[in-house]
C-alpha positions as CSV (number, residue, x, y, z in Angstrom):
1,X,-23.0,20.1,2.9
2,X,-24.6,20.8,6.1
3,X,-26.0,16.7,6.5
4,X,-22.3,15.4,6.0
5,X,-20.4,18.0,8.9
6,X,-23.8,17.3,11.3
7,X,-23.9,13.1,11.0
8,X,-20.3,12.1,9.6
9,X,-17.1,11.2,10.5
10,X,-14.7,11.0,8.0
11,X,-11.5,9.2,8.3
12,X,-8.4,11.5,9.6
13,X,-11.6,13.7,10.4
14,X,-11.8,17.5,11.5
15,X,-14.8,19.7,10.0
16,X,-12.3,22.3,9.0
17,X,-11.7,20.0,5.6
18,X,-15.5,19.7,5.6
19,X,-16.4,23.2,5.5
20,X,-16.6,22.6,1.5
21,X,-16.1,18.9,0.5
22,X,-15.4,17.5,-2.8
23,X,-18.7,15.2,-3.3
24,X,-18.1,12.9,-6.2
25,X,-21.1,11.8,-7.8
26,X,-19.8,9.8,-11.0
27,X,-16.9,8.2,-12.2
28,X,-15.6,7.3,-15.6
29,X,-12.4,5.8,-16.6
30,X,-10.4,7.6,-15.3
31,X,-12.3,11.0,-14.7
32,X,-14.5,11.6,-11.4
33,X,-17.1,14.5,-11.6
34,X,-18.8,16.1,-8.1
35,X,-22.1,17.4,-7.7
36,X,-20.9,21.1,-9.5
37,X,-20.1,18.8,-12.6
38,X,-16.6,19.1,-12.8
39,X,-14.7,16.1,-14.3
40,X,-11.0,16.3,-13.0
41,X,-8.3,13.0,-13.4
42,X,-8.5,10.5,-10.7
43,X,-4.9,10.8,-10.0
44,X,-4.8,8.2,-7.2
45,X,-6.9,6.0,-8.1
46,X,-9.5,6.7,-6.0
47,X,-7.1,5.7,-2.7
48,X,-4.4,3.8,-4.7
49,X,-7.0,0.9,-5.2
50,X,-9.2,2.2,-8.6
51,X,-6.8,0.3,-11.3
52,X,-9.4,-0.5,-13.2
53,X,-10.6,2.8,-13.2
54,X,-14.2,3.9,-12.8
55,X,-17.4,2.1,-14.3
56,X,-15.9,-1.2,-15.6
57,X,-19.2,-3.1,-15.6
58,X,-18.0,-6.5,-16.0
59,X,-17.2,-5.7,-12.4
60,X,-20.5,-4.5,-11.6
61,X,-21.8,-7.5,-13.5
62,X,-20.2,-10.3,-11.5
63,X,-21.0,-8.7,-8.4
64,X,-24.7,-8.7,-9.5
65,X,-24.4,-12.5,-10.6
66,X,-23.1,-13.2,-7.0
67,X,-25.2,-11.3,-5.5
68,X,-28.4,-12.5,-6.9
69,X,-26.9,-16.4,-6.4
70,X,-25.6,-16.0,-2.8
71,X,-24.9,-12.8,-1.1
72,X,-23.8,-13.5,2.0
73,X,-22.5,-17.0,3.5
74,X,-20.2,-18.0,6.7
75,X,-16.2,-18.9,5.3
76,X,-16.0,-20.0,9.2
77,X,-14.0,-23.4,9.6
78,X,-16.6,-26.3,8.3
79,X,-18.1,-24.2,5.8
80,X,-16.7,-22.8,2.8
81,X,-18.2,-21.5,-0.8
82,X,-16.9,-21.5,-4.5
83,X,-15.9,-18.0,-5.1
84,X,-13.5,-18.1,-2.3
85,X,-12.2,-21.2,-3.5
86,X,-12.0,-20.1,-7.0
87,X,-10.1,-17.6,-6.0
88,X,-7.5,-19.1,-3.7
89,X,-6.7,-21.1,-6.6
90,X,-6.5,-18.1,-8.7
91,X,-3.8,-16.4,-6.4
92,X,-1.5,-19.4,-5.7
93,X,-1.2,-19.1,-9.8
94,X,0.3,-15.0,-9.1
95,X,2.1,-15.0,-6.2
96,X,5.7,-15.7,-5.0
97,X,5.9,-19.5,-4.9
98,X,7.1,-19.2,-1.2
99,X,3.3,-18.3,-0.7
100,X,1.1,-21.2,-0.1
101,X,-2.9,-20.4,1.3
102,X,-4.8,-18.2,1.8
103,X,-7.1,-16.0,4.4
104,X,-9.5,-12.9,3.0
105,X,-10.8,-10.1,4.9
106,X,-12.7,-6.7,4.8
107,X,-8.8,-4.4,4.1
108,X,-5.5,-3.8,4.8
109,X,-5.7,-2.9,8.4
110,X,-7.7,-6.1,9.0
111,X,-5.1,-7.9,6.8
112,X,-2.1,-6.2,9.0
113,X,-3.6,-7.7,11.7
114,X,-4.5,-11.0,10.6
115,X,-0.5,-11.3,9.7
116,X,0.5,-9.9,13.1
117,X,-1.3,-12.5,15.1
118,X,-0.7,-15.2,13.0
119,X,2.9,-14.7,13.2
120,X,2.5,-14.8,16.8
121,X,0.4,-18.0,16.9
122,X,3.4,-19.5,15.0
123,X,5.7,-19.0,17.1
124,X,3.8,-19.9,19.7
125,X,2.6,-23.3,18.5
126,X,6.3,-23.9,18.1
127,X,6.8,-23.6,21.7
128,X,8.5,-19.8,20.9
129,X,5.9,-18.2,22.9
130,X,8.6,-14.9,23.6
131,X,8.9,-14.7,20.1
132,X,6.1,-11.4,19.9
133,X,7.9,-8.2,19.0
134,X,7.4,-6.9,15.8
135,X,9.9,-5.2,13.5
136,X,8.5,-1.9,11.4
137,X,9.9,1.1,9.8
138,X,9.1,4.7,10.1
139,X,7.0,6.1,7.0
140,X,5.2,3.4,7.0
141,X,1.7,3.0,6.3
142,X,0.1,-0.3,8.0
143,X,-3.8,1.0,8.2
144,X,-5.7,2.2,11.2
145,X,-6.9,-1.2,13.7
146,X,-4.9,-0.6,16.9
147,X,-2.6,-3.3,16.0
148,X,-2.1,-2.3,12.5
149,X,-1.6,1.7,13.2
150,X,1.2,0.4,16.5
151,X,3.1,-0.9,13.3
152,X,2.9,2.2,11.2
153,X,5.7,4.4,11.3
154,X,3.7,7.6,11.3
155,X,3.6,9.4,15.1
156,X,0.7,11.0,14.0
157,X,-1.4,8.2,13.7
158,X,-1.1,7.1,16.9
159,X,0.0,10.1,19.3
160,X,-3.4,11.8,19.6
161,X,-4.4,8.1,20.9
162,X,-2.3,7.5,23.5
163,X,1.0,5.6,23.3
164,X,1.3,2.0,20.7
165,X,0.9,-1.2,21.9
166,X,3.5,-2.7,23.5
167,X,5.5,-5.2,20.8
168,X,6.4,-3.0,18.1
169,X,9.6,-1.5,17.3
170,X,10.6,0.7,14.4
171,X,13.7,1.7,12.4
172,X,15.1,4.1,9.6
173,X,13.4,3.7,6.3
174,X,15.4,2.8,3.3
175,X,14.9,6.5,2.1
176,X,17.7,6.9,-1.0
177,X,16.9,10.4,-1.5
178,X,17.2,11.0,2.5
179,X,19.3,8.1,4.3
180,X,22.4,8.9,5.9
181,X,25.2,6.6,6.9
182,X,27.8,7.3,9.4
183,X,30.9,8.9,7.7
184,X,33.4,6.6,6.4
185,X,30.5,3.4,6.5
186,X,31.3,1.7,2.6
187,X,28.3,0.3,2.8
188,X,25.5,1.2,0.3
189,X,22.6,2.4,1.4
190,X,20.5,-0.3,1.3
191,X,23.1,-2.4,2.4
192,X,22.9,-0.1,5.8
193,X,19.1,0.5,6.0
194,X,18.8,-3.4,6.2
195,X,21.6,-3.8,7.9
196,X,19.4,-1.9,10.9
197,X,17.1,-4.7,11.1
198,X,20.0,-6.8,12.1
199,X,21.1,-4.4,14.3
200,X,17.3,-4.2,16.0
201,X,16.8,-8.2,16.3
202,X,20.4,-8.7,17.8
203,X,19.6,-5.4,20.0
204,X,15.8,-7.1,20.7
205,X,17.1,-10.6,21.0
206,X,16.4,-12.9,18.6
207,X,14.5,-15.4,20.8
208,X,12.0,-12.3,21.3
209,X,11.1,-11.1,17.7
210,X,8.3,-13.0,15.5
211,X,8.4,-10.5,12.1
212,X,9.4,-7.9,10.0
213,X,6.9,-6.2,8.4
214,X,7.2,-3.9,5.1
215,X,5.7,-2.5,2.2
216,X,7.8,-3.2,-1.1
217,X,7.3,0.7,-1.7
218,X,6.5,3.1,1.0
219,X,3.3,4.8,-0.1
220,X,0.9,6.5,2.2
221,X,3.3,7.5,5.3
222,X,6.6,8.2,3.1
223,X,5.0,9.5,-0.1
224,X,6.7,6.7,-2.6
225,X,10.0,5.2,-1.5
226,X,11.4,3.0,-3.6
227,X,14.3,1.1,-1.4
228,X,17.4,0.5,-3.8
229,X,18.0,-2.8,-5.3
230,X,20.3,-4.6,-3.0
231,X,17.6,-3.5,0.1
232,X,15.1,-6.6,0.2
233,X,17.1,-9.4,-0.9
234,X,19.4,-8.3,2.2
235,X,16.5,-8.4,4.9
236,X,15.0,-11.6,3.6
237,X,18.6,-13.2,4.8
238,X,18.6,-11.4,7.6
239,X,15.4,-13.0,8.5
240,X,16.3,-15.9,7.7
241,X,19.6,-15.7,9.5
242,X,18.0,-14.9,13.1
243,X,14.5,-16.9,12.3
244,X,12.1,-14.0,11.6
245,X,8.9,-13.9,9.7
246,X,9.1,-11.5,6.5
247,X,5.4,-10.1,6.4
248,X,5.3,-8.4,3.0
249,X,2.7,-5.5,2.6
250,X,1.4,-5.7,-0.6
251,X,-1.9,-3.4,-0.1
252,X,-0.8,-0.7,-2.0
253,X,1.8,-2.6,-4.5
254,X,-0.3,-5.3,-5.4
255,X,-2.1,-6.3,-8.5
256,X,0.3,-4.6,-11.2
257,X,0.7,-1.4,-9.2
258,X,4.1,-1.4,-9.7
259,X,4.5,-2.9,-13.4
260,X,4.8,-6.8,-11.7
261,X,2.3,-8.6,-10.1
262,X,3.5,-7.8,-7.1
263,X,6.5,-5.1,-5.3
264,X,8.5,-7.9,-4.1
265,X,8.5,-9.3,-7.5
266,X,10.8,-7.1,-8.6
267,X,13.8,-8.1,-6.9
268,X,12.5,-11.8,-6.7
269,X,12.2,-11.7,-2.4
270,X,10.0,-14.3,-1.3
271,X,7.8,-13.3,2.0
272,X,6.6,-15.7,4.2
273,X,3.4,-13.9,4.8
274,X,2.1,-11.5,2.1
275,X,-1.4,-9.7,2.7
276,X,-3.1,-7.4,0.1
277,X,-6.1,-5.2,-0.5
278,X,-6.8,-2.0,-2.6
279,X,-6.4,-3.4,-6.1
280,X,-7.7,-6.9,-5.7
281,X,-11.5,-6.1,-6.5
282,X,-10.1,-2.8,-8.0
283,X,-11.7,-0.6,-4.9
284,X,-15.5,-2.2,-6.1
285,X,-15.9,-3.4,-2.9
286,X,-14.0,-4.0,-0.2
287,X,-11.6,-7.2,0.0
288,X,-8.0,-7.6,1.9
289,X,-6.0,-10.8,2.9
290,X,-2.9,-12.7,3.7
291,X,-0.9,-15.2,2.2
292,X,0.8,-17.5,4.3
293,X,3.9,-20.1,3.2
294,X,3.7,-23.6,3.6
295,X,5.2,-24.0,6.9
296,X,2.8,-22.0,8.2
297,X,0.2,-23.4,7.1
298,X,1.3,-27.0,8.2
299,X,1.5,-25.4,11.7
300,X,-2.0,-23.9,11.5
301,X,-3.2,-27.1,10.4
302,X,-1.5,-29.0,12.9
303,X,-2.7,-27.7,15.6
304,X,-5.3,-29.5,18.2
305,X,-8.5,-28.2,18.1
306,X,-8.2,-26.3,21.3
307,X,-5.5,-25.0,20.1
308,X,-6.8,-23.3,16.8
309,X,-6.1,-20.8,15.0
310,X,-8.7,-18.3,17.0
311,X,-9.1,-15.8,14.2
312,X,-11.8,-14.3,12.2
313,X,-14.5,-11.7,11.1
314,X,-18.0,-11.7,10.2
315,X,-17.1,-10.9,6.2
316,X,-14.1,-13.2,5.7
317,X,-13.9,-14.2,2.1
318,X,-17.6,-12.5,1.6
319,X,-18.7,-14.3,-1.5
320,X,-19.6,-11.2,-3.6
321,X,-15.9,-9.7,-2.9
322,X,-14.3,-13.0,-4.0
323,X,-16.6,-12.9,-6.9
324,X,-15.0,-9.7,-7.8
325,X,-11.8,-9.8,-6.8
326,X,-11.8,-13.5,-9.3
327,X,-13.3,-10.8,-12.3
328,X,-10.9,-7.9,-11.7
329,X,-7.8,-10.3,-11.8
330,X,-8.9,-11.8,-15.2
331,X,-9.1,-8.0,-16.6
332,X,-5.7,-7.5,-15.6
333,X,-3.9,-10.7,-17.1
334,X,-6.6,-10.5,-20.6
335,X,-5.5,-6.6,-20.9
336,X,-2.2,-6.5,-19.7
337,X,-2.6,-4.1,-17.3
338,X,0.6,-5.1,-15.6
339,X,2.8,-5.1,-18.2
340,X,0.7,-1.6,-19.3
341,X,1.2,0.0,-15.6
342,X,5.4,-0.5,-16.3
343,X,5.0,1.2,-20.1
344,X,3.1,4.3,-18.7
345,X,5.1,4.4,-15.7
346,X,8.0,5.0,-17.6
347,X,6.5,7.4,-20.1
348,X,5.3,9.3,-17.1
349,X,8.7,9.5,-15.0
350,X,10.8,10.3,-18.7
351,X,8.4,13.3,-18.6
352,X,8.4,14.4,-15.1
353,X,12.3,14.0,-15.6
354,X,12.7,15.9,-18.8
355,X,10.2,19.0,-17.5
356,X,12.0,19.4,-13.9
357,X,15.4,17.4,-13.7
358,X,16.9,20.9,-13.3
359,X,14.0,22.9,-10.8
360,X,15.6,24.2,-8.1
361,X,12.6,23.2,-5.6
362,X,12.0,19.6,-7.1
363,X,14.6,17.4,-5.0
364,X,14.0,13.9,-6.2
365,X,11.5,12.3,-8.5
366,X,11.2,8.7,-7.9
367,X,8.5,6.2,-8.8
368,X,8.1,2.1,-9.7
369,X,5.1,1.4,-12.7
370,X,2.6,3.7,-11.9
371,X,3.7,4.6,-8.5
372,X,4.8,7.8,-8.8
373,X,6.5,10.7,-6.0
374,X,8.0,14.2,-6.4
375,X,9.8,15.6,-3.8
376,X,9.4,18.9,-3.5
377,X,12.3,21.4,-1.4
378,X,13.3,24.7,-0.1
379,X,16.9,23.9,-1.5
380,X,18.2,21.8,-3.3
381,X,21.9,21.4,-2.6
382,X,21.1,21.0,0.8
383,X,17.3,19.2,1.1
384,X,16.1,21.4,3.5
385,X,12.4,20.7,3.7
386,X,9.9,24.2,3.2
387,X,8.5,25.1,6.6
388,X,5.1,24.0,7.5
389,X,4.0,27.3,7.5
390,X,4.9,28.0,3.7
391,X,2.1,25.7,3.3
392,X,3.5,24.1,-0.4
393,X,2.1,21.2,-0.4
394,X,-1.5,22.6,0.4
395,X,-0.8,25.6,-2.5
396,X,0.5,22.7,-5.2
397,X,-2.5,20.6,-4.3
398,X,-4.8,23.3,-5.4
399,X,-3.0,24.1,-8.4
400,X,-3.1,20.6,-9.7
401,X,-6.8,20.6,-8.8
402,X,-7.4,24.4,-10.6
403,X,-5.8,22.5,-13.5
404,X,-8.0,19.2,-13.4
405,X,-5.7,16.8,-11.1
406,X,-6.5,15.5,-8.0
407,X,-4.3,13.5,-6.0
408,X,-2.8,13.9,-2.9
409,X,0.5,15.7,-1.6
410,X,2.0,14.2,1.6
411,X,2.7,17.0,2.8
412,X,5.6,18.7,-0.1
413,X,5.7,15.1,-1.9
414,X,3.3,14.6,-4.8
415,X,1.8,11.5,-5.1
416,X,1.0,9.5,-8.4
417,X,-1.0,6.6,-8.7
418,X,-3.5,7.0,-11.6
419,X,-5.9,4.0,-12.9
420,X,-3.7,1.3,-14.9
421,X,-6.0,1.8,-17.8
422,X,-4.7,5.6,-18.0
423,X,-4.5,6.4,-21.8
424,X,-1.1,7.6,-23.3
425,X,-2.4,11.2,-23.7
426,X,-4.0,11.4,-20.2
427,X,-0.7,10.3,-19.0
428,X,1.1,13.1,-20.4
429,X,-1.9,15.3,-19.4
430,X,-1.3,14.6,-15.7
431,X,2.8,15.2,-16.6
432,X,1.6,18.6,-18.1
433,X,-0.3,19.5,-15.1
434,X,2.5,18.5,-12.3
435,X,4.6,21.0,-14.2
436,X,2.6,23.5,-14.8
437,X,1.2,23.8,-11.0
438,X,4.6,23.0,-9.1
439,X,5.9,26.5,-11.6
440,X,2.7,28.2,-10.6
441,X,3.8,27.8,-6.9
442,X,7.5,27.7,-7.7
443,X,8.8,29.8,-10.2
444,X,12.0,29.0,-11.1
């Protein structure tokens, strides 16, 4: 549309991928139809965040009821309003119990930094003021603020900017499908993945690192890693070994993404700071916070005045996102969404697994609830990854769309996230389409 490539800028924005945009115009369940009328699966959920899927209107209903009762009101210290309230009531019920109050914002990035600097101001009301460096892996996805996209692990995100701030360090990703040890190391390989935290802090200092930041599962820079079992509870006593904050990002594994409340939740790791988005208000409108532990909080509250915590945005804990956000988590514990997201996870990986177990171009398929990744390869004994140039990812993308999929491929990895509400037989649809498209492309 000629309007959208003259006035708009798109995120990740360059008007060759505008030269004939998808312009969605309705949503149902979860089906999305553009302005040509065709009705394709939402296989991402929008971006991760739809779990309700499209058009719930008990969603649209208690925005309405907020709305019309108080739209907008400060959350600034000395003023406060029920929804929020209600709601950090509502989330000290879900969380890990290390996980004690509670600050909202706009997203993720905003969340990522909100966790960064209060991990800082932590150590610095302790009298740890050298305590700043922060600990991140590569693949990761933090979000976009300056702060947040220094602690992705992406180069891409940040090169065509100019170099990351200073204060961030990164090392290997707990990739099972890719990590290599050193020959002869016994060690498993999540056992040596964490073990390169350790290796970082002692490298760092200990007196100079505040955090270690991670997402349960790496979604939007690795295309779904899942770490193996013995990963997290290793860092969390590496942390706690060389006193370092374990910042858990929960944006895209929150809120029954991954079958469990929460990613951490499955191998019963409590964070000290935990911050969230996406799936809180079910993408309605936008909502992201932290969750901070106890001692934390007793340092934050501590403080002098002077010496506050100096942090905020206009739209903290915006009443009509809490609203939501307080209507979308009542959905998912009344329905069982959770518990829903690990049946149909399943169903769709036992699939997946049965169709292409033995394709000589699909390395790994891997997933947690509905959280779903195929890896696709030039070979398969060996890994090697296609050439850019082959263009794979971009040729599967537009078979799955041909087909009535879309999702997004990052850049030969398939990714999988469909609305928790997905029906048996649009789960095996979207199985039936992965197949079908990746042998269009691929034949064996």
């Amino acid at each position: 549309m000629t309007s959208d490539r003259r006035h708009l800028l798109h995120p990740q924005h360059h008007p060759s991928d505008s030269a004939d945009p998808f312009v969605w115009v309705h949503g149902d369940g979860v089906f999305l139809t553009d302005i040509d009328g065709r009705r394709v699966i939402d296989g991402l959920s929008g971006m991760w965040n739809v779990s309700l899927g499209h058009g719930r209107r008990e969603l649209v209903d208690a925005a309405t009821r907020q709305l019309s009762r108080l739209a907008f009101s400060t959350a600034y210290a000395g003023a406060t309003h029920p929804p929020a309230i209600a709601l950090a009531d509502r989330l000290a019920g879900l969380v890990p119990p290390s996980i004690h109050a509670f600050y909202f914002t706009s997203g993720g990035g905003e969340a990522t930094d909100s966790s960064i600097r209060t991990a800082r101001y932590y150590w610095r009301a302790l009298g740890k003021s050298a305590k700043t460096t922060v600990i991140a892996r590569e693949l990761s996805y933090h979000g976009s603020t300056l702060g947040a996209a220094s602690a992705t692990g992406v180069a891409e995100f940040s090169e065509v900017f100019g170099p990351r701030l200073p204060g961030f360090h990164h090392i290997a990703s707990p990739y099972p499908y890719r990590f290599t040890s050193a020959p002869g190391d016994r060690r498993s390989i999540g056992e040596a993945a964490a073990d390169l935290l350790e290796e970082a802090i002692v490298r760092i200092g200990p007196h100079n690192v505040a955090a270690f930041i991670a997402e349960p599962i790496q979604g939007g820079g690795g295309g779904i890693i899942v770490p193996t079992d013995d990963y997290f509870p290793r860092i969390r006593a590496i942390c706690d070994r060389y006193d370092v904050l374990l910042i858990a990002d929960e944006v895209i594994t929150g809120f029954g993404r991954t079958g469990r409340w929460f990613g951490l939740d499955h191998w019963g790791v409590r964070p000290d700071i935990m911050q969230f988005a996406k799936g809180i208000t079910s993408g309605y409108i936008p909502l992201g916070g932290m969750g901070v532990s106890e001692r934390i909080k007793s340092v934050l509250d501590g403080a002098p005045p002077e010496r506050r915590w100096w942090h905020g945005y206009t739209n903290s804990a915006h009443p009509v996102a809490c609203a939501v956000a307080l209507e979308t988590i009542r959905v998912l514990d009344e329905e069982g969404l959770v518990e829903r997201a690990a049946r149909q996870g399943a169903r769709l990986l036992q699939h997946l697994r049965n169709a292409l177990a033995d394709h000589p171009n699909v390395g790994d398929i891997r997933g947690q609830g509905l959280l779903v990744g195929l890896e696709l390869v030039a070979d398969r004994p060996s890994k090697e990854r296609f050439a850019a140039s082959d263009a794979i990812g971009e040729r599967v993308r537009r078979e799955l769309l041909k087909r009535g999929l879309y999702t997004r491929v990052l850049p030969d990895i398939i990714c999988l996230a469909p609305p928790l509400v997905t029906p048996e037989q649009v789960i095996d649809q979207i199985a039936d389409i992965v197949v079908t498209s990746i042998e269009a492309v691929l034949p064996r």
